[in-house]
FIKE-114267 format. One record per residue (C-alpha): x, y, z; residue in three letters. Coordinates in pm, whole numbers, plus 50000, padded with zeros to 5 digits. Example, Ala and Ser with C-alpha at 12.3 -4.5 7.8 and 13.67 -1.06 7.14 Angstrom:
+-------+-------+-------+------+
|    px |    py |    pz | type |
+-------+-------+-------+------+
| 51230 | 49550 | 50780 |  ALA |
| 51367 | 49894 | 50714 |  SER |
+-------+-------+-------+------+
***
This chain:
+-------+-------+-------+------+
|    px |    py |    pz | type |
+-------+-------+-------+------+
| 46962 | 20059 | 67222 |  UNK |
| 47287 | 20005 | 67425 |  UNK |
| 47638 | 20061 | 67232 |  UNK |
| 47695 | 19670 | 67250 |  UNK |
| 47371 | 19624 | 67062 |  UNK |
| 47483 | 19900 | 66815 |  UNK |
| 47770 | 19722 | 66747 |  UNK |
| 47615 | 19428 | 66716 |  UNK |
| 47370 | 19574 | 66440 |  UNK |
| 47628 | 19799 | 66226 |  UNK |
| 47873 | 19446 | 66240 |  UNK |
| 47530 | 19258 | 66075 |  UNK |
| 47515 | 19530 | 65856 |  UNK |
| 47875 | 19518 | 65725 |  UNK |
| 47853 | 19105 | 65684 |  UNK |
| 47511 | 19188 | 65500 |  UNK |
| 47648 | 19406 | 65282 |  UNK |
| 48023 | 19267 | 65238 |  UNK |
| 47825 | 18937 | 65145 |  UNK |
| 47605 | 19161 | 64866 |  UNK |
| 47962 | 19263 | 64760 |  UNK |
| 48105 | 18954 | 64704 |  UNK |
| 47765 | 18809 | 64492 |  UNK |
| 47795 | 19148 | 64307 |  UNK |
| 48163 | 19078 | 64248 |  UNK |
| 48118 | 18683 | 64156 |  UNK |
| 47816 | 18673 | 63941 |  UNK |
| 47941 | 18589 | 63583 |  UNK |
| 47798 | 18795 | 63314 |  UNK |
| 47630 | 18504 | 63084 |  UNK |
| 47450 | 18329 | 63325 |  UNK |
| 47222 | 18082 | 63214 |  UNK |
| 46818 | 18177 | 63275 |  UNK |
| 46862 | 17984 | 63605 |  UNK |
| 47193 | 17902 | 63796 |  UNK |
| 47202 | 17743 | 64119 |  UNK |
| 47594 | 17697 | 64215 |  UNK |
| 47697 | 17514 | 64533 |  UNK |
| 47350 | 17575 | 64734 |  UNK |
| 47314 | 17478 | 65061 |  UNK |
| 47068 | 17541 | 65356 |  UNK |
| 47080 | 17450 | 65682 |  UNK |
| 46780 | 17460 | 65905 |  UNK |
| 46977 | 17448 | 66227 |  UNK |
| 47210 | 17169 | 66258 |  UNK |
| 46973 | 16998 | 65970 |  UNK |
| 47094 | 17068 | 65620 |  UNK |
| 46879 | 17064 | 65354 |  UNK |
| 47051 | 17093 | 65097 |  UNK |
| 47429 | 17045 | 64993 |  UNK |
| 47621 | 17204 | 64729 |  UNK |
| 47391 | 17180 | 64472 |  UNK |
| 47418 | 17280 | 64131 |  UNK |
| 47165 | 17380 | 63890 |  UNK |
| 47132 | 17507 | 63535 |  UNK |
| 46858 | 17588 | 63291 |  UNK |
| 46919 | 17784 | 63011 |  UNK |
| 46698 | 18032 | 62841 |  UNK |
| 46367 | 17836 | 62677 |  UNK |
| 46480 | 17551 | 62843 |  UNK |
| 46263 | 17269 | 63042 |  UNK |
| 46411 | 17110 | 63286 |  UNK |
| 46287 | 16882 | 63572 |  UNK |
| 46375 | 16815 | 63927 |  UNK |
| 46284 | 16497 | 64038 |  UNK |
| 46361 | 16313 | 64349 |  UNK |
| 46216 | 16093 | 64717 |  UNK |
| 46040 | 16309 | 64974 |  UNK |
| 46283 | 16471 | 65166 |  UNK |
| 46524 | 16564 | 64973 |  UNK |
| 46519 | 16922 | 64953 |  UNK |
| 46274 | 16961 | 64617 |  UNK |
| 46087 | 17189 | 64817 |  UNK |
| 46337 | 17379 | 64982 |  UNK |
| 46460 | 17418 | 64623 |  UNK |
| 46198 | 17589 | 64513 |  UNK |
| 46156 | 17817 | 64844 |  UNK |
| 46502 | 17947 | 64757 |  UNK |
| 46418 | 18003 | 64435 |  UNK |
| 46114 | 18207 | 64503 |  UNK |
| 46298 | 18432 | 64747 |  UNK |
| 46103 | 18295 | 65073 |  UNK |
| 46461 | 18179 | 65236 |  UNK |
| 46712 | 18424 | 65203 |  UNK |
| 46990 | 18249 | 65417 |  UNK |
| 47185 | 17961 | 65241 |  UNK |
| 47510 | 17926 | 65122 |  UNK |
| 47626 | 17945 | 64753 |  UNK |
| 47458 | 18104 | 64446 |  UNK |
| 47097 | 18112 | 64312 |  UNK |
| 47025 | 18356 | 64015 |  UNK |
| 46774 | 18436 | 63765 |  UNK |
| 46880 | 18592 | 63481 |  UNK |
| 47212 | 18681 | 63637 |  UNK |
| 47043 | 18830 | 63924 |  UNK |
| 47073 | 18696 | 64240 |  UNK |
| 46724 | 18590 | 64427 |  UNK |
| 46814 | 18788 | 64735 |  UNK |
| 46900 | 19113 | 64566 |  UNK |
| 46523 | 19048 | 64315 |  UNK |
| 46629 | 18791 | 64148 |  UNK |
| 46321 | 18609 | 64265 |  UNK |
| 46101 | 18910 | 64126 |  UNK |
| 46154 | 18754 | 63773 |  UNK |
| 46002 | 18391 | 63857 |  UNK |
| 45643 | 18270 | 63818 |  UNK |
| 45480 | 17989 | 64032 |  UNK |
| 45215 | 17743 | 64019 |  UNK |
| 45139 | 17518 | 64279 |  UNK |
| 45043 | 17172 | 64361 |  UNK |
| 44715 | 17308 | 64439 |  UNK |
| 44550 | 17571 | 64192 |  UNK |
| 44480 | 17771 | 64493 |  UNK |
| 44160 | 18027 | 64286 |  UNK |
| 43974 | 18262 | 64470 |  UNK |
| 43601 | 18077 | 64490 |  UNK |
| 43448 | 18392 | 64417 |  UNK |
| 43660 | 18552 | 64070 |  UNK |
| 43585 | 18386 | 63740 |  UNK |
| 43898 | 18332 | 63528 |  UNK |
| 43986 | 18641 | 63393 |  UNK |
| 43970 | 18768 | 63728 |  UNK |
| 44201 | 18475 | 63853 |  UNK |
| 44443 | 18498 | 63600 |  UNK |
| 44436 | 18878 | 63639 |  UNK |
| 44573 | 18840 | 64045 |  UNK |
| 44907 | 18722 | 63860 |  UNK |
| 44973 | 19062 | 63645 |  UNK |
| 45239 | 19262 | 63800 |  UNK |
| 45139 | 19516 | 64069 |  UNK |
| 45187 | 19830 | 63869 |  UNK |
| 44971 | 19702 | 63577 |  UNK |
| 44617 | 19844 | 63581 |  UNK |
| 44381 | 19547 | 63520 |  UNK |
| 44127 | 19720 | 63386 |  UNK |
| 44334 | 19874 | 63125 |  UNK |
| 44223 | 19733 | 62789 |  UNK |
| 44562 | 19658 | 62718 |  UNK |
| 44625 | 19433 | 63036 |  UNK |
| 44221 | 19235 | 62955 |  UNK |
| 44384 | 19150 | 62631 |  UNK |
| 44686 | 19006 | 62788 |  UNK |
| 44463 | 18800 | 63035 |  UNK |
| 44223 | 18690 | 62753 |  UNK |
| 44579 | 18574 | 62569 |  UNK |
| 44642 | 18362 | 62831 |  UNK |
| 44306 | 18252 | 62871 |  UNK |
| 44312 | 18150 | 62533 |  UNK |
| 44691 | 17998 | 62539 |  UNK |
| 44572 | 17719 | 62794 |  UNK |
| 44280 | 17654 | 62582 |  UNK |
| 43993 | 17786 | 62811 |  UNK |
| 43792 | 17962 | 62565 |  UNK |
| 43418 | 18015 | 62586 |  UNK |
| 43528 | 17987 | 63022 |  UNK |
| 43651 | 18345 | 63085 |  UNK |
| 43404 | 18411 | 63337 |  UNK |
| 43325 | 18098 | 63484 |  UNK |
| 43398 | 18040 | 63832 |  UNK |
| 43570 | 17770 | 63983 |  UNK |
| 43338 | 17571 | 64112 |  UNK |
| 43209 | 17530 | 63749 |  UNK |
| 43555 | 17431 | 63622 |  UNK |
| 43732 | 17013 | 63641 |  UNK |
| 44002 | 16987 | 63820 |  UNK |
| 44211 | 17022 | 63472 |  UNK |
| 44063 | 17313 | 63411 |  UNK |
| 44175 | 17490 | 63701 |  UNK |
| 44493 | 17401 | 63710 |  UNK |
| 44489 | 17560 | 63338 |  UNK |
| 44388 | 17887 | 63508 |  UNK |
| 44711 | 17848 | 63775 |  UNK |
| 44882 | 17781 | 63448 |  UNK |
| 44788 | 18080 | 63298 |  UNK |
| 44811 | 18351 | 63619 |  UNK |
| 45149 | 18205 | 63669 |  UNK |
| 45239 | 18344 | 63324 |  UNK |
| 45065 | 18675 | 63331 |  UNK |
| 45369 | 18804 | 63545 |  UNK |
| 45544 | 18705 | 63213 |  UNK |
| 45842 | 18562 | 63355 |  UNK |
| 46210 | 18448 | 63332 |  UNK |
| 46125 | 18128 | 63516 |  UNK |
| 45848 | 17930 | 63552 |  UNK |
| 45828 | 17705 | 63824 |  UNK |
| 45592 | 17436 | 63880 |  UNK |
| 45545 | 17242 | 64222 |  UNK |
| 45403 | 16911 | 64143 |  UNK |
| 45079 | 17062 | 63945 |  UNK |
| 44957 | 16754 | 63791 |  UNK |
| 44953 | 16549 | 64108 |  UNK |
| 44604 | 16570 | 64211 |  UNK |
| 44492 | 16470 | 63889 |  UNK |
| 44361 | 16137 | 63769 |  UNK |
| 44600 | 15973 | 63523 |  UNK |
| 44411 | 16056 | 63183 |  UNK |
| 44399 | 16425 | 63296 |  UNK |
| 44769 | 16447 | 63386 |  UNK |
| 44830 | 16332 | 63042 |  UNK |
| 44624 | 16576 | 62876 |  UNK |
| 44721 | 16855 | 63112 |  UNK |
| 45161 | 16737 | 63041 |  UNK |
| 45045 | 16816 | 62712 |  UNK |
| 44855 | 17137 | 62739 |  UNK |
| 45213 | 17226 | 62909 |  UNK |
| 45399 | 17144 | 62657 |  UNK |
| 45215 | 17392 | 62399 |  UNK |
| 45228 | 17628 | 62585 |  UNK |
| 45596 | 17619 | 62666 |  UNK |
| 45640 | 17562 | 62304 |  UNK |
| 45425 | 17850 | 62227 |  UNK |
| 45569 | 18139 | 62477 |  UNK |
| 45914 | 17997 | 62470 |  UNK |
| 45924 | 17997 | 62816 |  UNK |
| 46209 | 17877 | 63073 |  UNK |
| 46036 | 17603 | 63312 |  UNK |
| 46213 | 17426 | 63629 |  UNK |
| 45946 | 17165 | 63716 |  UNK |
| 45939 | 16950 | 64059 |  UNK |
| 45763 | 16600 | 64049 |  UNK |
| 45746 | 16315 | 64191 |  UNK |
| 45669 | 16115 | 63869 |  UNK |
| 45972 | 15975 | 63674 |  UNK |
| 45729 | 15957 | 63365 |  UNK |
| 45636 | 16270 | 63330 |  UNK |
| 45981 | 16427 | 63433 |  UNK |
| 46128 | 16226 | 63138 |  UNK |
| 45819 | 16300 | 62893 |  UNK |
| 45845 | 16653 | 62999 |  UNK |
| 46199 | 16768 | 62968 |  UNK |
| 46508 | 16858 | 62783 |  UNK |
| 46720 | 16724 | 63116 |  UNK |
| 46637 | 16569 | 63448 |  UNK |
| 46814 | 16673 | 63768 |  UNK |
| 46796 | 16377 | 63986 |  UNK |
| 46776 | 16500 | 64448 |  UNK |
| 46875 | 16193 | 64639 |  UNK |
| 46972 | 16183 | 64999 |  UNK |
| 46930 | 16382 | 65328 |  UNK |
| 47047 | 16643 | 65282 |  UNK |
| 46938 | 16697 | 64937 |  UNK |
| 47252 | 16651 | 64636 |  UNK |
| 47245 | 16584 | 64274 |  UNK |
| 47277 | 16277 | 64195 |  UNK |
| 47303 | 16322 | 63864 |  UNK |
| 47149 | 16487 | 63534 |  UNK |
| 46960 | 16292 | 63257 |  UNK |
| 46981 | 16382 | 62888 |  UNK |
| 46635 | 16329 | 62738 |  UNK |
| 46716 | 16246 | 62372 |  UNK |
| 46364 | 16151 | 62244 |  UNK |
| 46290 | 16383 | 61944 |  UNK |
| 45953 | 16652 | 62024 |  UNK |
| 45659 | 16570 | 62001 |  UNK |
| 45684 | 16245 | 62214 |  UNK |
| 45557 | 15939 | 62179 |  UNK |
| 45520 | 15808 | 62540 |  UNK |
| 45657 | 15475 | 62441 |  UNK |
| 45951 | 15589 | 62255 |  UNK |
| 46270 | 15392 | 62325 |  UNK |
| 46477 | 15672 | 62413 |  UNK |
| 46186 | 15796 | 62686 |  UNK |
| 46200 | 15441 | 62812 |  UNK |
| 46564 | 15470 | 62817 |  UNK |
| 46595 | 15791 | 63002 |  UNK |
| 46300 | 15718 | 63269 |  UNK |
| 46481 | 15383 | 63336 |  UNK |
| 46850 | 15603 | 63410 |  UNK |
| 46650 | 15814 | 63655 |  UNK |
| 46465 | 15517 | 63811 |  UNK |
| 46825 | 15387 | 63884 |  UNK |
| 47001 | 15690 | 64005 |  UNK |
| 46748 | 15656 | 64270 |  UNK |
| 46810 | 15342 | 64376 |  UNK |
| 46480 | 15213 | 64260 |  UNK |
+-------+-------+-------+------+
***
């Protein structure tokens, strides 16, 4: 390598590490579960997001809501450590999500995304952490835990082409918790479901967040179940992405889905985005 490209790489270096630094040296010591403080990424001369802000404390649920394109997704990419580049702050657990911060956060997807050939204790099994051996008896009684959390008994080694659409999603449910945690994140996982289903699945949710006392961000479209869902509801508007505002779900737990107060809150969010 030439000395200019030397330089070049030991100046990259230094920014690298004088920006690892100045996290180290900024990140407050009782950091909520989750904190996202002025985000933003830029994509070029596109920006994504812009200063955004973000809270969810520990056992918390929380839900991000907002119109396509604006930044839900990149959101969550941040969050799972797949960009590393933005502006701001984004910590679990007081760790920031480019020094492992992202280590501590579970995902499940729009799409359950099984392998066709596992059953479900296999599937559920892919989401235990690497150094966990799953054939230790310890680690099958974890998995058949979960199994039984999501309320797939009797299905343990079914495949999933033998499983609804519901069903499967339960399993996504259940891998993304086998990693056990600080954040769960869910991207839309309801979406592909017909109506009766999504309400059955919200609920299924809800026990188990109930149950495990688990921290959940969740991304929807679906102003319903964002307000049936949550504790607060961080409304993305605009290109790029900001808050808009945040929405204080008061209805008492369990829900009714025609309480007042839902009605109230899902009518807040429908105007903060303009609809």
């Amino acid at each position: 390598m030439s000395s200019t490209g030397e330089e070049t790489a030991e100046a990259n270096a230094a920014a690298d590490d004088s920006a690892k630094s100045t996290r180290d040296s900024e990140a407050p010591t009782d950091d909520p579960a989750l904190a996202v403080r002025g985000l933003t990424k830029r994509y070029g001369d596109t920006v994504a997001l812009d200063e955004v802000d973000l809270a969810v404390d520990d056992g918390e649920f929380v839900a991000v809501v907002g119109p396509s394109g604006c930044g839900k997704s990149t959101l969550l990419r941040v969050l799972t450590g797949l960009e590393v580049r933005f502006e701001g702050r984004a910590a679990v657990d007081g760790v920031d999500v480019r020094d492992g911060g992202s280590d501590a956060v579970g995902m499940v997807f729009q799409e359950p995304r099984l392998l066709a050939w596992a059953d479900v204790r296999e599937n559920v099994a892919v989401g235990l952490p690497s150094d966990v051996d799953r054939d230790d008896p310890a680690a099958r009684e974890r998995v058949d835990d979960l199994i039984e959390t999501v309320g797939l008994d009797g299905f343990a080694e079914s495949r999933p082409g033998e499983l609804s659409g519901g069903m499967a999603q339960r399993v996504s449910l259940a891998r993304g918790l086998a990693y056990e945690p600080e954040v769960l994140l869910l991207d839309e996982p309801f979406s592909a479901l017909d109506q009766l289903t999504k309400y059955e699945q919200q609920d299924n949710l809800l026990d188990v967040w109930r149950e495990r006392g688990a921290t959940v961000a969740l991304v929807t479209h679906d102003v319903e179940e964002a307000a049936y869902l949550a504790d607060r509801v961080v409304v993305l508007g605009g290109q790029p992405g900001t808050v808009e505002t945040v929405v204080d779900v008061e209805a008492d737990r369990p829900r009714d889905r025609t309480d007042e107060a839902l009605l109230a809150a899902r009518r807040e969010i429908t105007d903060a985005l303009g609809l």
